[in-house]
N, C-alpha and C positions, 0 to 999 in steps of 0.2 A: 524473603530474598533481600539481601542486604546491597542498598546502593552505593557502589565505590564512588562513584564522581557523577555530577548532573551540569549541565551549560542550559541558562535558560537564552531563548532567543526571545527577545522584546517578553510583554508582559503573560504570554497565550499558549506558549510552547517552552518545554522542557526535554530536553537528550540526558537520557541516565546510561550509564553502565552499571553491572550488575555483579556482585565477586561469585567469580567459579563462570562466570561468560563475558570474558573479552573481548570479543570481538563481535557479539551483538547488543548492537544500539537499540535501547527503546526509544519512541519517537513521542512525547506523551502531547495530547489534546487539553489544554489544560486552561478551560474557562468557562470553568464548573457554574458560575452566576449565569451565565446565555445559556447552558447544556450545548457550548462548544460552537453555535452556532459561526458563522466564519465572518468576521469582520476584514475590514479594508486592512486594518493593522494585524490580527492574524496571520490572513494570506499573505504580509510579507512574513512574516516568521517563520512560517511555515516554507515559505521558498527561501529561506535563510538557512535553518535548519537544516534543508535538504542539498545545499548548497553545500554545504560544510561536511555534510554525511558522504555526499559523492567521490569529496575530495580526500578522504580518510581512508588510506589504503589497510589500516588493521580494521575497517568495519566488514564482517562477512554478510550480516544478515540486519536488514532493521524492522524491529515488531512496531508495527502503529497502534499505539493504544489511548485512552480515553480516562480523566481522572474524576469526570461525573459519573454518580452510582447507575444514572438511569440511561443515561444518553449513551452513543459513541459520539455523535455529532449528528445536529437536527440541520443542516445544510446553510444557505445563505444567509448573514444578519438582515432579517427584512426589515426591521426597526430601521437599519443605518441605512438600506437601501432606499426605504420611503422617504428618506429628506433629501436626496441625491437629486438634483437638476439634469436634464438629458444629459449636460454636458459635464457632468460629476461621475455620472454613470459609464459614459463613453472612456472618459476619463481613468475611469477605476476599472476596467474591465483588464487591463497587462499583469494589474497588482495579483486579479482575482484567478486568473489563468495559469500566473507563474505557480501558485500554491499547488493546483491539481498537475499541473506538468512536474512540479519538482519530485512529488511523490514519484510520478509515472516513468519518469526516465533516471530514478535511482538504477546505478549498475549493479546494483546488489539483490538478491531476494528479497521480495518486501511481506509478510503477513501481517494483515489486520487481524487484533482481536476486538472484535462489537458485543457491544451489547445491548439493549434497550434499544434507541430510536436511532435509525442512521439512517435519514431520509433528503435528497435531494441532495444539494454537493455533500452531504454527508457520506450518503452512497457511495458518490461519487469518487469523495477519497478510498473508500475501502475498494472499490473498483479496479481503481489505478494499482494496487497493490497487485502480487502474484498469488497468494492464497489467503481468502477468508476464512479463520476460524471466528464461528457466531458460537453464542448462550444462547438458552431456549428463550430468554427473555427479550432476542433481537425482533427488532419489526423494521424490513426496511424497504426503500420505493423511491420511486424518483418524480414524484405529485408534481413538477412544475409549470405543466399545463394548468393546473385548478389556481394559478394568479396571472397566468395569461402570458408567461415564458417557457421555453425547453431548455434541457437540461442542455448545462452550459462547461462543466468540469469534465468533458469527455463519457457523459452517461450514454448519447445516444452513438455513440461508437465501441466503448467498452463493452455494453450490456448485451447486444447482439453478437460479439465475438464469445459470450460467454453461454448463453439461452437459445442464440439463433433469432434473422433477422422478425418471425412474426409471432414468439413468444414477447422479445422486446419492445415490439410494436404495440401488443396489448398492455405490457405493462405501463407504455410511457404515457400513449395513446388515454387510459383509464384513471393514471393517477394513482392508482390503488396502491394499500398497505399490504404488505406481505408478513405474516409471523413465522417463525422461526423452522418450523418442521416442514412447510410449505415451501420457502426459502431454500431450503438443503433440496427439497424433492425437484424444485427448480434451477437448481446447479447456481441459484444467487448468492448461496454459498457454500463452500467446499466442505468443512467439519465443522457440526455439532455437538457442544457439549452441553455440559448443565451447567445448572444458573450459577453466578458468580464466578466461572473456571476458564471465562476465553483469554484473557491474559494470563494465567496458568499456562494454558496449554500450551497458547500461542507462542511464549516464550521458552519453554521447553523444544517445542516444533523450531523456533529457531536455533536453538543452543544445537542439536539434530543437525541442523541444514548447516551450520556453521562447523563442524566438527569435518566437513569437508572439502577440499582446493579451491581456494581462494578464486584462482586465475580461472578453473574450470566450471566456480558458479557462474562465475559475470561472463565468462562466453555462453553456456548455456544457456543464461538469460536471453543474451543477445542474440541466439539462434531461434531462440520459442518468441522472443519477439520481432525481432524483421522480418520470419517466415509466416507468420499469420497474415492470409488474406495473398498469398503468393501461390501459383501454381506448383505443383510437385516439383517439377524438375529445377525451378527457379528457389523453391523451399530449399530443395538438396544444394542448391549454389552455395546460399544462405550460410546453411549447416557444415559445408565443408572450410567456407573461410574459417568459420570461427573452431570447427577443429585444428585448421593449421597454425591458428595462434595460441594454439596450446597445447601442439602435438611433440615442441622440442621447449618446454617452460622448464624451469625448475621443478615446479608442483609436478610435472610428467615425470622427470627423473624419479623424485623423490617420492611418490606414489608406488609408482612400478617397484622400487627395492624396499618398501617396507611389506609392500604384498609378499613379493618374494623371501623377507627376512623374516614374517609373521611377526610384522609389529606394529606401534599407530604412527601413522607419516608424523614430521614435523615440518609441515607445510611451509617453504622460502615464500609462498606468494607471490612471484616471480615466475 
C-alpha cells in the first residue's frame, strides 16, 4: 500500500494517507524501542494527532495501528512513571487523559488493528476506538490492579459497555491476560484474523466504512454514542436529533438520487 503523505506529531506518532483511500487516516503508534508503551510526551502526541484528525473535514475513518512487530501498545511508560514525584504524577495526569479522550471522542469511525500485547492503557486506546480488529497473535487485559492502580484511560467504563458490568469486573478485578480466540469469544474484540493481517483488514474495513456519507457516519456515531447507558425512550430522543441533522444534508440529497440513478454517490459532505 503506497503511502501518499505522512505528518509526524512529536517523535511517537505518525498520520499516513494511503493512494486509492483519501479519506482514511492511519493513526500509526510508533515507538517501536518501548513496544509503544505511552510516555508523558507520547500522550501529547497522540492528543495532537487527534486534535488535528477531528478538525479535518476529508477524514471519514481513522484506523489506529501499531509499527512494532509484537506489540499494539504495552499500556503506561512505567520506566517514566517510577521517577515521577506525587506531584509529577498529579501533574502528568491531563497530559495522560487528553491521549485516551482524543482517541475516544474522534467524530469519525475509529478501528483499531492489534496485534501481540495491547495491555493496560494499551487496551485502553483500542477500547476507545468503535471496532477492534485483532490477529491471532493479540493478548490483551487491563492488569493494573497487579502494581496497585485501575485502569485509568477509560478501561473501567469502556470495558463494561462492551462485556457487561461482572464479565468486566472479573477481568479488571483478576488482572488477567486474555489471547486472542478467548478475546473474540468475549466480545474484547469484534473480528479475528490471522497473524500478521489486522492492519490488512482493518484498513480495508476502513476504506468499506468510508466509501459511505460522510455527514451520516459522524451522526451515527453520535447516536451509538450518547445513547449507551440511556433509557430507550431517552436513546430514541438521542437518535432522532441526530437524524434531523442529516435528514435535509447535502449527503441526503445526494444519496437518495444516486440510489435512484443506479450510481455511486459523490458525497458533498455537507
Amino acid at each position: 500500500m503506497t503511502v501518499t503523505s505522512e505528518q509526524r506529531f512529536g517523535e511517537f506518532v505518525v498520520v499516513r494517507r494511503h493512494e486509492g483511500q483519501e479519506h482514511v487516516a492511519e493513526l500509526v503508534l510508533d515507538r517501536p524501542k518501548a513496544m509503544n508503551a505511552v510516555s508523558s510526551d507520547m500522550a501529547r502526541s497522540i492528543g495532537a494527532a487527534c486534535d488535528a484528525l477531528a478538525a479535518d473535514p476529508g477524514v471519514r475513518v481513522t484506523v489506529l495501528t501499531s509499527s512494532h512487530e509484537r506489540a499494539f501498545c504495552v499500556g503506561a511508560d512505567l520506566k517514566e512513571r517510577n521517577s515521577f514525584t506525587d506531584a509529577e504524577l498529579v501533574r502528568q495526569r491531563p497530559t495522560a487523559r487528553a491521549a485516551y479522550t482524543g482517541v475516544l471522542e474522534l467524530p469519525m469511525p475509529v478501528v483499531a488493528a492489534v496485534h501481540g500485547y495491547a495491555l493496560g492503557g494499551g487496551f485502553e486506546l483500542a477500547l476507545a476506538c468503535d471496532v477492534i480488529v485483532a490477529d491471532r497473535t493479540a493478548v490483551v487485559g487491563l492488569p493494573e490492579v497487579s502494581v496497585g492502580v485501575i485502569p485509568g484511560g477509560g478501561g473501567t467504563q469502556l470495558l463494561p459497555r462492551r462485556v457487561g458490568a461482572a464479565r468486566a469486573a472479573e477481568l479488571v478485578f483478576s488482572a488477567r491476560r486474555v489471547e486472542a480466540v478467548e478475546a473474540r469469544e468475549l466480545g474484547l474484540v469484534d473480528e479475528l484474523v490471522e497473524a500478521g493481517r489486522d492492519r490488512e483488514e482493518a484498513l480495508a474495513l476502513g476504506a468499506r466504512i468510508a466509501a459511505n456519507s460522510p455527514v451520516g457516519l459522524r451522526a451515527a456515531k453520535r447516536a451509538l454514542r450518547l445513547g449507551q447507558g440511556l433509557d430507550l425512550r431517552a436513546g430514541l430522543e438521542v437518535e432522532d436529533a441526530a437524524w434531523r441533522s442529516v435528514a435535509f444534508s447535502g449527503d441526503r440529497a445526494e444519496g437518495v438520487a444516486a440510489f435512484n440513478e443506479k450510481r455511486k454517490p459523490n458525497w458533498p459532505g455537507e
